[in-house]
PDB file of N, CA, C and O in Angstrom:
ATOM      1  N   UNK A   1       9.206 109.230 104.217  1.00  0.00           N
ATOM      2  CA  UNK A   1      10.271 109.961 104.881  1.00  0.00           C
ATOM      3  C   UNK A   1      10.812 111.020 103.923  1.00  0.00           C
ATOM      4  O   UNK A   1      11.030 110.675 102.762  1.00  0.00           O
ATOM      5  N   UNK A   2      11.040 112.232 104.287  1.00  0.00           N
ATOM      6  CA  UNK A   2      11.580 113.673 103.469  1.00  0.00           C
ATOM      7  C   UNK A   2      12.714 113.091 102.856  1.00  0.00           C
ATOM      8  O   UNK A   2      12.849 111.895 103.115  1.00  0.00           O
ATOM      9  N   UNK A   3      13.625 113.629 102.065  1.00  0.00           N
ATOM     10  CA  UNK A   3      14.891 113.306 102.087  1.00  0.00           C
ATOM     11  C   UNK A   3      15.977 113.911 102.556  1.00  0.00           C
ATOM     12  O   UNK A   3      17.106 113.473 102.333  1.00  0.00           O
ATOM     13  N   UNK A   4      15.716 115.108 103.335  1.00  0.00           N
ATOM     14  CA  UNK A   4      16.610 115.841 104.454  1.00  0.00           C
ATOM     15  C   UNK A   4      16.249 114.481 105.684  1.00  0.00           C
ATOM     16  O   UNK A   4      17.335 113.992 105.996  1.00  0.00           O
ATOM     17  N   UNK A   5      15.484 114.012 106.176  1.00  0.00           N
ATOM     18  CA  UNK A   5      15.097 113.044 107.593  1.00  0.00           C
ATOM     19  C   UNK A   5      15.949 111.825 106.376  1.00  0.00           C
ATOM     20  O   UNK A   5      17.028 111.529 106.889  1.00  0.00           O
ATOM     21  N   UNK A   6      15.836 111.348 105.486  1.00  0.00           N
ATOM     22  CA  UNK A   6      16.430 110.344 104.622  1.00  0.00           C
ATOM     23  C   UNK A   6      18.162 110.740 105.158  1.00  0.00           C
ATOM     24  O   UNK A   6      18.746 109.930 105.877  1.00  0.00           O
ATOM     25  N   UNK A   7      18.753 111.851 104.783  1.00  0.00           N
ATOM     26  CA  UNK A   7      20.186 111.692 104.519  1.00  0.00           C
ATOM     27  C   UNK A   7      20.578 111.914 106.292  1.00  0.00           C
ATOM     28  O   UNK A   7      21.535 111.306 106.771  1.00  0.00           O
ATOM     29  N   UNK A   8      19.861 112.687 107.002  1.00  0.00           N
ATOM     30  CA  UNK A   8      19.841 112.660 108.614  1.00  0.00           C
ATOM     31  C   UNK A   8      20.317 111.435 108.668  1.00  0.00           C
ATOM     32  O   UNK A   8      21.489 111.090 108.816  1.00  0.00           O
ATOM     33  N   UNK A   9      19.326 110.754 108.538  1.00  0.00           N
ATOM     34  CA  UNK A   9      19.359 109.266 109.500  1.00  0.00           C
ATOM     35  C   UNK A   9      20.828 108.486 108.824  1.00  0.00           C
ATOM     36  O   UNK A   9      21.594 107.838 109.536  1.00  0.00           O
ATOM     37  N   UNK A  10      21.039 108.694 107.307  1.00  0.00           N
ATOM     38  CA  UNK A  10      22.030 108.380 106.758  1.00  0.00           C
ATOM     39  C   UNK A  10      23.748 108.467 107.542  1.00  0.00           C
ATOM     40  O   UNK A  10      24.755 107.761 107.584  1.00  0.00           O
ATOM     41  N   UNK A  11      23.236 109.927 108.129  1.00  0.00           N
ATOM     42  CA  UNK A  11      24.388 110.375 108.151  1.00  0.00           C
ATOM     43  C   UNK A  11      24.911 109.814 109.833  1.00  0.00           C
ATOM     44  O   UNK A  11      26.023 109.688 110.347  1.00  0.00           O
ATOM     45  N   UNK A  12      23.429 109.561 110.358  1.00  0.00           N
ATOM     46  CA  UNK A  12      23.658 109.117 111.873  1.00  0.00           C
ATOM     47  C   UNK A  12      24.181 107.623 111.611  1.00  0.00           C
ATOM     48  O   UNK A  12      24.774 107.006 112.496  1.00  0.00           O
ATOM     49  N   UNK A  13      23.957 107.142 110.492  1.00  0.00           N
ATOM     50  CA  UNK A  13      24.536 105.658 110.426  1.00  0.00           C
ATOM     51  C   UNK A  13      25.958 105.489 110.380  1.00  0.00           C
ATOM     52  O   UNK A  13      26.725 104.764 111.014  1.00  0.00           O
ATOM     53  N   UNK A  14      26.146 106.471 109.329  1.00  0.00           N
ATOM     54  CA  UNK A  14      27.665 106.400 109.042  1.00  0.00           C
ATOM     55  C   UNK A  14      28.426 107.110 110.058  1.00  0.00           C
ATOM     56  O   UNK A  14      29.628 107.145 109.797  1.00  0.00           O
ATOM     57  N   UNK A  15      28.102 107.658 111.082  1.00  0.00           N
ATOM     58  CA  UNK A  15      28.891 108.403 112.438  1.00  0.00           C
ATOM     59  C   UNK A  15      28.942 107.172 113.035  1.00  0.00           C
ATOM     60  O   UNK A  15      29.940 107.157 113.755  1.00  0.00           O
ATOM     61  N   UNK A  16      28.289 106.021 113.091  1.00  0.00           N
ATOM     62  CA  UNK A  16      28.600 104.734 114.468  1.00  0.00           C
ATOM     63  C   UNK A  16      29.621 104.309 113.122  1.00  0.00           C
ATOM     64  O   UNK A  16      30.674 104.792 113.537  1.00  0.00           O
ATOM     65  N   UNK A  17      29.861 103.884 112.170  1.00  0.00           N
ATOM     66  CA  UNK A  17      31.121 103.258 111.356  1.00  0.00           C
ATOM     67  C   UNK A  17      31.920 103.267 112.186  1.00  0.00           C
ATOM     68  O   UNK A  17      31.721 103.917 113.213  1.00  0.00           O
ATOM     69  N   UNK A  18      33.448 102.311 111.929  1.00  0.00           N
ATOM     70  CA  UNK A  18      34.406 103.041 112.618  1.00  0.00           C
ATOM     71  C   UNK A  18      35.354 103.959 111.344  1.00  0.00           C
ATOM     72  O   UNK A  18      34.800 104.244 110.283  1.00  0.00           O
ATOM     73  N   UNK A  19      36.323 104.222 111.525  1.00  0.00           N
ATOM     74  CA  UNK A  19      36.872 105.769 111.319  1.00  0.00           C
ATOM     75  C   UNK A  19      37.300 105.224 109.924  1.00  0.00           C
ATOM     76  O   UNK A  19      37.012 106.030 109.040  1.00  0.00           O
ATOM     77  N   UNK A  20      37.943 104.019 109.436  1.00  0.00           N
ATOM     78  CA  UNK A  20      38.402 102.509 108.456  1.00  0.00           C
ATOM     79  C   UNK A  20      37.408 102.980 107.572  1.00  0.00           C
ATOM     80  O   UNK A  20      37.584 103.723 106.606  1.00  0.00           O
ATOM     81  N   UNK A  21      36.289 102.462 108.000  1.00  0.00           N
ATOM     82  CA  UNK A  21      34.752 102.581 107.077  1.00  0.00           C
ATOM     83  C   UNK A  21      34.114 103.777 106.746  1.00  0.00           C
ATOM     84  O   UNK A  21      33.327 103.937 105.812  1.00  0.00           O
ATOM     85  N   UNK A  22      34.542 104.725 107.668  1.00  0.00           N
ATOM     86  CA  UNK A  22      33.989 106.261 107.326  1.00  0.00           C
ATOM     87  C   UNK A  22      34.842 107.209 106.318  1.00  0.00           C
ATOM     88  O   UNK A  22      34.493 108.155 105.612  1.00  0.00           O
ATOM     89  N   UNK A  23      36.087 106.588 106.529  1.00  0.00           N
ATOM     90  CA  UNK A  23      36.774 107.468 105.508  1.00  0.00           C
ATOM     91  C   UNK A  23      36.703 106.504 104.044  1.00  0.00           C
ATOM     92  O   UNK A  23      36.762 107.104 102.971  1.00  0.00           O
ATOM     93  N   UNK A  24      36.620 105.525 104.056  1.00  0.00           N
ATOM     94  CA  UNK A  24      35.955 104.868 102.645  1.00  0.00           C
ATOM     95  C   UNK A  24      34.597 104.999 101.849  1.00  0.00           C
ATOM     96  O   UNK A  24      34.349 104.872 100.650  1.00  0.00           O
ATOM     97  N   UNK A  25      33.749 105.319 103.019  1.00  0.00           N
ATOM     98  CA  UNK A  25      32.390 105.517 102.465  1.00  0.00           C
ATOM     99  C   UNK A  25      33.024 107.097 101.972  1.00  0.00           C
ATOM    100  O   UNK A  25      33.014 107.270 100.753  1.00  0.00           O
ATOM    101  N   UNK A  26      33.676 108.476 102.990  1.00  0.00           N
ATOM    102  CA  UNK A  26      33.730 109.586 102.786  1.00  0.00           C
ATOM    103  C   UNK A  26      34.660 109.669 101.430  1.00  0.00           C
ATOM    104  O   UNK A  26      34.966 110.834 101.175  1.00  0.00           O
ATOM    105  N   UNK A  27      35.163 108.731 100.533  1.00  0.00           N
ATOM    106  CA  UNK A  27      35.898 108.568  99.310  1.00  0.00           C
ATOM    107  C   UNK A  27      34.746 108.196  98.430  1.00  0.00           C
ATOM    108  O   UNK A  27      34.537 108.958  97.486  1.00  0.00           O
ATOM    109  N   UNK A  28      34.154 107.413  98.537  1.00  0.00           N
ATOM    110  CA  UNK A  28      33.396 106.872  97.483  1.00  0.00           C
ATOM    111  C   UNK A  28      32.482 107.984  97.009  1.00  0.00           C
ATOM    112  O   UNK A  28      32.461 108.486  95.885  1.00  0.00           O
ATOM    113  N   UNK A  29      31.580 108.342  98.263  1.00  0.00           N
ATOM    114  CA  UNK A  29      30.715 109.785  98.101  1.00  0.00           C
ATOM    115  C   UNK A  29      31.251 110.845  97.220  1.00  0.00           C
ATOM    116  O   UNK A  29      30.611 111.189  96.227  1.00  0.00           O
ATOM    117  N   UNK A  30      32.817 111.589  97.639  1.00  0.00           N
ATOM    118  CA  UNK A  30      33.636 112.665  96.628  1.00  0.00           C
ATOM    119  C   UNK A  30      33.598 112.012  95.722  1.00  0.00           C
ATOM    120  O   UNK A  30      33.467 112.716  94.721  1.00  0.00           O
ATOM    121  N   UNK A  31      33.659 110.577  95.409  1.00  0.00           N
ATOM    122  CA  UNK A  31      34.189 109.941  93.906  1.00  0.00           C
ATOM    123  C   UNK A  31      32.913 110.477  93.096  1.00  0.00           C
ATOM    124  O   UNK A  31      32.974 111.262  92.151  1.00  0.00           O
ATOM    125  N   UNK A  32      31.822 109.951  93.597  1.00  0.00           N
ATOM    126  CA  UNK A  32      30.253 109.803  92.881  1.00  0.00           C
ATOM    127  C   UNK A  32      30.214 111.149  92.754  1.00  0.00           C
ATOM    128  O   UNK A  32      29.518 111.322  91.753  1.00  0.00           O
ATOM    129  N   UNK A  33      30.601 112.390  93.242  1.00  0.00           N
ATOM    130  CA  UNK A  33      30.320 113.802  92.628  1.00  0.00           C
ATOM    131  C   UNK A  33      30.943 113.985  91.213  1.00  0.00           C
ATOM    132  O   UNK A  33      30.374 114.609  90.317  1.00  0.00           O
ATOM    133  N   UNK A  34      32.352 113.295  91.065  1.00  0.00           N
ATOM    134  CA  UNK A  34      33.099 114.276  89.891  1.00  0.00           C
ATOM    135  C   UNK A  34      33.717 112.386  89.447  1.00  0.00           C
ATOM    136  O   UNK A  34      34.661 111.867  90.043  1.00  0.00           O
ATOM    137  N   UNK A  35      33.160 111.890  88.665  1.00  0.00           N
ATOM    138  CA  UNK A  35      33.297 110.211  88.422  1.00  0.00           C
ATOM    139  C   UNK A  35      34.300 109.990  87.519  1.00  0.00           C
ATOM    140  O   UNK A  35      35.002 108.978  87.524  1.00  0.00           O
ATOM    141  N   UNK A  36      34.408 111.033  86.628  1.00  0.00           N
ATOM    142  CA  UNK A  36      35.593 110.814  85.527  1.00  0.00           C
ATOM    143  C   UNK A  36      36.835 111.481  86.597  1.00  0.00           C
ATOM    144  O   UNK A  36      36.846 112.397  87.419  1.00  0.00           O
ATOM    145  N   UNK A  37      37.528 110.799  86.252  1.00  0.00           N
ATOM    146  CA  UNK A  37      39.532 110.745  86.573  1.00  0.00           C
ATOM    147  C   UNK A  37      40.266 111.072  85.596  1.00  0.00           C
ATOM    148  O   UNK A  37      40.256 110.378  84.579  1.00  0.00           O
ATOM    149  N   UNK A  38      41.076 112.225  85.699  1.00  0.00           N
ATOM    150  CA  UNK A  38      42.179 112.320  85.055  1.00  0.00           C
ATOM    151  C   UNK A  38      43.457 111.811  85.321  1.00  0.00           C
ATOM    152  O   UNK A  38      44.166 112.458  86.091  1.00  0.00           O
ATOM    153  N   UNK A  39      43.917 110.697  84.794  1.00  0.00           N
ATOM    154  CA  UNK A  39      44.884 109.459  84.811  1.00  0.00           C
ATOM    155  C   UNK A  39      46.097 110.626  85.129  1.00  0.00           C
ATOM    156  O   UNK A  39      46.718 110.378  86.163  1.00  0.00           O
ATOM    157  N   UNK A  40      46.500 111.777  84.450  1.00  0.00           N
ATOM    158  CA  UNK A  40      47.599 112.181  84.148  1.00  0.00           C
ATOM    159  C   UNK A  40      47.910 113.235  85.283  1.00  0.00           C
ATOM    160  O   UNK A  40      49.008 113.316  85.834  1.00  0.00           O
ATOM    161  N   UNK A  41      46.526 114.249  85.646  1.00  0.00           N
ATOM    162  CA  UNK A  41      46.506 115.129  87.319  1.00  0.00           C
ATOM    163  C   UNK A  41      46.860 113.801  88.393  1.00  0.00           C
ATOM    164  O   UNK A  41      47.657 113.923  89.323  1.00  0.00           O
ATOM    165  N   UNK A  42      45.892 112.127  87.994  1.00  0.00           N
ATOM    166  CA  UNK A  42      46.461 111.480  89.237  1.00  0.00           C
ATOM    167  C   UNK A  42      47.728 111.639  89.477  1.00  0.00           C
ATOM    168  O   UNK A  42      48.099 112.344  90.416  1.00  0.00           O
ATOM    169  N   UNK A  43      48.545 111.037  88.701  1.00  0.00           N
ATOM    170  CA  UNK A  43      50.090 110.635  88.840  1.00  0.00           C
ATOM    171  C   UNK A  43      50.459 112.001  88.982  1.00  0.00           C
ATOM    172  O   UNK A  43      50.554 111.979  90.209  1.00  0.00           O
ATOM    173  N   UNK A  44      50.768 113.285  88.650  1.00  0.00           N
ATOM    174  CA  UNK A  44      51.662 114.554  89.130  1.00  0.00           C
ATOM    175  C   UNK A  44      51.137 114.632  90.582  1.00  0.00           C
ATOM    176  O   UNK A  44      51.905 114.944  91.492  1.00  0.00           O
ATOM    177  N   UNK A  45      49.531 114.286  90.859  1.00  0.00           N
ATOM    178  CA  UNK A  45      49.579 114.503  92.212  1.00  0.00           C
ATOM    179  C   UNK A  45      50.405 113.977  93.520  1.00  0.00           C
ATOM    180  O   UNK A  45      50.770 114.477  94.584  1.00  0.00           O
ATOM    181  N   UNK A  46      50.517 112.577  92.819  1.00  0.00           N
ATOM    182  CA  UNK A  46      51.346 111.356  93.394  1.00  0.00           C
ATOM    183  C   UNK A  46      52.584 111.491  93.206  1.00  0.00           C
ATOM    184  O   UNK A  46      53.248 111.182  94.196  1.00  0.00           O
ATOM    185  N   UNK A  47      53.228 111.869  92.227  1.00  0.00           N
ATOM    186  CA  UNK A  47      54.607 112.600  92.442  1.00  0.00           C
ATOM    187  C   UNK A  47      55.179 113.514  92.978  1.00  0.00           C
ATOM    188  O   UNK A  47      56.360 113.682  93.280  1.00  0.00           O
ATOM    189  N   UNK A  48      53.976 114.328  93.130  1.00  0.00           N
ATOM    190  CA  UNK A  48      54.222 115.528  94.097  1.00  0.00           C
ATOM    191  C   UNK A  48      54.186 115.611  95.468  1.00  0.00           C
ATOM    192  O   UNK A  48      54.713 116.451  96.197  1.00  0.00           O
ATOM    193  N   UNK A  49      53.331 114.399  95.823  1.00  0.00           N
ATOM    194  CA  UNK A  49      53.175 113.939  97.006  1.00  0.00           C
ATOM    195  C   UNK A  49      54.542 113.189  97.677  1.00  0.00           C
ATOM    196  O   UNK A  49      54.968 113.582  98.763  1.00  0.00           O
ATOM    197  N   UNK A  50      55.091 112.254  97.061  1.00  0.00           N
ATOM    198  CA  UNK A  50      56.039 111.821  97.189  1.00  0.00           C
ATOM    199  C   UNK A  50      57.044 112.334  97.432  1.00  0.00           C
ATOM    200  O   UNK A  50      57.836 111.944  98.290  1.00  0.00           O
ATOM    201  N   UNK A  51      57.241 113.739  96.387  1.00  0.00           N
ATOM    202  CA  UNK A  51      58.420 114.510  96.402  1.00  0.00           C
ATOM    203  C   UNK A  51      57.979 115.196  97.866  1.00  0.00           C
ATOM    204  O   UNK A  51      58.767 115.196  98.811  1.00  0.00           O
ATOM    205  N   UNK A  52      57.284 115.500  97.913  1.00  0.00           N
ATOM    206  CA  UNK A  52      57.233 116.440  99.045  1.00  0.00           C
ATOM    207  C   UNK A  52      57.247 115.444 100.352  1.00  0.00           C
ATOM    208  O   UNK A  52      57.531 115.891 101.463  1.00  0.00           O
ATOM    209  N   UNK A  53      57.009 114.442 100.196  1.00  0.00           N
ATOM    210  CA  UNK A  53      57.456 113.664 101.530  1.00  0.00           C
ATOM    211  C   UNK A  53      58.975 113.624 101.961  1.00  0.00           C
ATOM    212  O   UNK A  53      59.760 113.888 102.872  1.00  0.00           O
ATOM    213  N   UNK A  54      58.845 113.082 100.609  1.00  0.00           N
ATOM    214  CA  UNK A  54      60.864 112.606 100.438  1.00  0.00           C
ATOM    215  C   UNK A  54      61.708 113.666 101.138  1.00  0.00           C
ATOM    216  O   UNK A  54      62.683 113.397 101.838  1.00  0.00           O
ATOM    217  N   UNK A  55      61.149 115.170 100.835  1.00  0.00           N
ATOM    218  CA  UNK A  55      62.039 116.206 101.239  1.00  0.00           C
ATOM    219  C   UNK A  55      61.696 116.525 102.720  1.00  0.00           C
ATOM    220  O   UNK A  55      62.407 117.289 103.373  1.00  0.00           O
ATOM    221  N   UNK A  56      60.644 115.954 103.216  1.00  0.00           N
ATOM    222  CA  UNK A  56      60.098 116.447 104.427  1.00  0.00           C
ATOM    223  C   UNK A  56      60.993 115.502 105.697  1.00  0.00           C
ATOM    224  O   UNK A  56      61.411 115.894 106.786  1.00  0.00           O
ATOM    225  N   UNK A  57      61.095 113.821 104.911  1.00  0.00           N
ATOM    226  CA  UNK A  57      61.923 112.966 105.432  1.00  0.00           C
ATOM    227  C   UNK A  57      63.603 113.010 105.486  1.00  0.00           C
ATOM    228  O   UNK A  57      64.359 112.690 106.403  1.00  0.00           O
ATOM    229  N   UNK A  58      63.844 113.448 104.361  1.00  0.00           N
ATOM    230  CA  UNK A  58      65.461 114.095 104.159  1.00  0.00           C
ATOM    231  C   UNK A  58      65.569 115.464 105.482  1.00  0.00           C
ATOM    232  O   UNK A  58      66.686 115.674 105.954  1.00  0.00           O
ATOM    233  N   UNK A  59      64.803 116.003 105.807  1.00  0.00           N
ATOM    234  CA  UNK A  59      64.922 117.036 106.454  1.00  0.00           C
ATOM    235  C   UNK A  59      65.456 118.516 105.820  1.00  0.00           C
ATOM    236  O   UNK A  59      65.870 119.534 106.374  1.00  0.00           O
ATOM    237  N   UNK A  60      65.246 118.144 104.354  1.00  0.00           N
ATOM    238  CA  UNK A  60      65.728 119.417 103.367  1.00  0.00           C
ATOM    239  C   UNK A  60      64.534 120.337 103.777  1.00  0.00           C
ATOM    240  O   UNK A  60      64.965 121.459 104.044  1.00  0.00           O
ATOM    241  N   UNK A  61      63.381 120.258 103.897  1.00  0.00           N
ATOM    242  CA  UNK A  61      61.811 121.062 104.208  1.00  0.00           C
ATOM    243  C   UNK A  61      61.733 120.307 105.309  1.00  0.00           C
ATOM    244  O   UNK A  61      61.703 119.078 105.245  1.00  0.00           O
ATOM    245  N   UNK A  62      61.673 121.286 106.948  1.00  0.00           N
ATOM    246  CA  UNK A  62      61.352 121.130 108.074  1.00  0.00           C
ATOM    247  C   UNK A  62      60.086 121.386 108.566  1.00  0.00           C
ATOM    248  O   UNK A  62      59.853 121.243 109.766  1.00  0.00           O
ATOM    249  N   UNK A  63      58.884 121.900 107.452  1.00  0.00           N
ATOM    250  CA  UNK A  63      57.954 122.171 107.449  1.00  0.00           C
ATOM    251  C   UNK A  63      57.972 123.362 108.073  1.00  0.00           C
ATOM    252  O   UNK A  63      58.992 123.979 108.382  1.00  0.00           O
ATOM    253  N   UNK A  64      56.281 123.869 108.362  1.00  0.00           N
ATOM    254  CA  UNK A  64      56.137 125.367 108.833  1.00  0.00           C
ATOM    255  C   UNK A  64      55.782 124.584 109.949  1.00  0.00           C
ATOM    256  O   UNK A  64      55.417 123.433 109.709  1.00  0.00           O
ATOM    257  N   UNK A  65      55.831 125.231 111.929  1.00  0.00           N
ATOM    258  CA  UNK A  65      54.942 125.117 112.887  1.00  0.00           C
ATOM    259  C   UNK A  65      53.752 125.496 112.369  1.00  0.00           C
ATOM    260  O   UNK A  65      53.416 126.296 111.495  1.00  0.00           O
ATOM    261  N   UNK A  66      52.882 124.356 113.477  1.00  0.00           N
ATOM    262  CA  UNK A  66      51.590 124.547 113.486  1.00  0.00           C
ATOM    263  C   UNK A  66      50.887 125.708 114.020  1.00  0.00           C
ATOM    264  O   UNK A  66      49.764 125.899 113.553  1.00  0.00           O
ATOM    265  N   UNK A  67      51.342 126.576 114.959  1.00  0.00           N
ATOM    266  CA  UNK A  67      50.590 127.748 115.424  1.00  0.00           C
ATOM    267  C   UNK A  67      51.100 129.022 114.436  1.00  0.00           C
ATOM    268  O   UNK A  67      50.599 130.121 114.671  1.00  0.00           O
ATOM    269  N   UNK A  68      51.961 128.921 113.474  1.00  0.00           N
ATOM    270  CA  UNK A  68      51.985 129.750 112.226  1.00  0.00           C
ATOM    271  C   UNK A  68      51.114 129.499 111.608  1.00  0.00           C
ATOM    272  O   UNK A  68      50.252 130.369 111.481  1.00  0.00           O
ATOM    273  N   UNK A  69      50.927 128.125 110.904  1.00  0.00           N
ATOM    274  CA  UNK A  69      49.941 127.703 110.056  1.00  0.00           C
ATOM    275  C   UNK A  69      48.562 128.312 110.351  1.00  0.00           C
ATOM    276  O   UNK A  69      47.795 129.028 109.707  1.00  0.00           O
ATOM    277  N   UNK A  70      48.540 127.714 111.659  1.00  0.00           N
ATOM    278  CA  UNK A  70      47.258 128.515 112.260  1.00  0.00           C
ATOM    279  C   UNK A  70      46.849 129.994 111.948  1.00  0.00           C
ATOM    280  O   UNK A  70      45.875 130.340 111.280  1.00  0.00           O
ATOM    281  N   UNK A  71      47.876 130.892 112.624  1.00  0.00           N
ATOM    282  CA  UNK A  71      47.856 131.774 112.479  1.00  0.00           C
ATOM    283  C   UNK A  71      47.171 132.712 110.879  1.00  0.00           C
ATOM    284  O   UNK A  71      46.279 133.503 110.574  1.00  0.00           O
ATOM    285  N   UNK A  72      48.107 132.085 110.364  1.00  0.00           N
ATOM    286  CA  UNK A  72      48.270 132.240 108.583  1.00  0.00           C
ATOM    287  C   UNK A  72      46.843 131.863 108.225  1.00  0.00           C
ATOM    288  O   UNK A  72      46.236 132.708 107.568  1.00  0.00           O
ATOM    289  N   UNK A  73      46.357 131.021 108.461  1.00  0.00           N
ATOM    290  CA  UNK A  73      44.731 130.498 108.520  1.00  0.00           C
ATOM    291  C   UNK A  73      43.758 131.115 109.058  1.00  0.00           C
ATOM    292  O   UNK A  73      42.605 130.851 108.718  1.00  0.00           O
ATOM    293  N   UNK A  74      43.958 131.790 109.737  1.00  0.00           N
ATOM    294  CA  UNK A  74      42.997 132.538 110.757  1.00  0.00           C
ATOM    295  C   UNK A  74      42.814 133.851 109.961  1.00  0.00           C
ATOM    296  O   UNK A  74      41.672 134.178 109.637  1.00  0.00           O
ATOM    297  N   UNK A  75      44.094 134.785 109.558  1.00  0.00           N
ATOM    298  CA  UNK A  75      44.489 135.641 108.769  1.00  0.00           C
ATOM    299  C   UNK A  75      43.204 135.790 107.461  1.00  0.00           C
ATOM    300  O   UNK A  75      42.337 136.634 107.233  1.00  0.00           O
ATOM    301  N   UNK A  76      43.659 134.388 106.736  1.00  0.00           N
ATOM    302  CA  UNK A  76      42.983 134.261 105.236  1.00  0.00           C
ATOM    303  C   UNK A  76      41.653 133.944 105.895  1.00  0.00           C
ATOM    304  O   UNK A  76      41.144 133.258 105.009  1.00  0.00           O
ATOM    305  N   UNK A  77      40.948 133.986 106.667  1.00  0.00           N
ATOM    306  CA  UNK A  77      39.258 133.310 107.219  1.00  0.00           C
ATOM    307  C   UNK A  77      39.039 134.779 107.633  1.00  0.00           C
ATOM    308  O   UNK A  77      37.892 135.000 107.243  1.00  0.00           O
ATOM    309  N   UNK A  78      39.506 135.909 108.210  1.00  0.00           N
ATOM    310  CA  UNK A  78      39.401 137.077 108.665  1.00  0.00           C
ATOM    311  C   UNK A  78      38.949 137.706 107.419  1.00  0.00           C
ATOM    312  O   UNK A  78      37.894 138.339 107.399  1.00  0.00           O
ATOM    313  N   UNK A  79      39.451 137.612 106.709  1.00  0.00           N
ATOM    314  CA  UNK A  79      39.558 138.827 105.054  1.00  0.00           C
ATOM    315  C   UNK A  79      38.304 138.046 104.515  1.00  0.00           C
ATOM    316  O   UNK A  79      37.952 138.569 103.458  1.00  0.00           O
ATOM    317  N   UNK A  80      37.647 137.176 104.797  1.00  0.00           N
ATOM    318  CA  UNK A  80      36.484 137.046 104.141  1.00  0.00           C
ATOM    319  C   UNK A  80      35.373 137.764 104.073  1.00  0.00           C
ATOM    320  O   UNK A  80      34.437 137.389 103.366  1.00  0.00           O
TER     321      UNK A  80
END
């Protein structure tokens, strides 16, 4: 078997997963590209994450609408 028909069939396996198992396999895969971790980017990411929840839950940041976002997205994909 090729290994394009190899990762095919791969990939038809992991589409019946359910969504639990697909986004774990779809973690492990990104992991196995770039294997070393930076302990110290983890945690600011995780703080930043947090913070930015915290403020999203406080209602201090009401976020942007989604058909701006969009918009704004469509914008930056145009100029390519």
């Amino acid at each position: 078997m090729r290994d394009v028909t190899k990762a095919r069939q791969l990939l038809e396996d992991a589409l019946k997963l359910d969504s639990d198992e697909r986004a774990e396999l779809a973690a492990e895969l990104i992991e196995s590209l770039d294997p070393e971790t930076d302990d110290d980017a983890e945690a600011a990411w995780a703080a930043e994450i947090e913070r930015r929840a915290a403020r999203a839950r406080s209602g201090e940041d009401p976020g942007t609408p989604w058909p701006e976002v969009r918009e704004r997205l469509q914008r930056g994909l145009a100029k390519r």
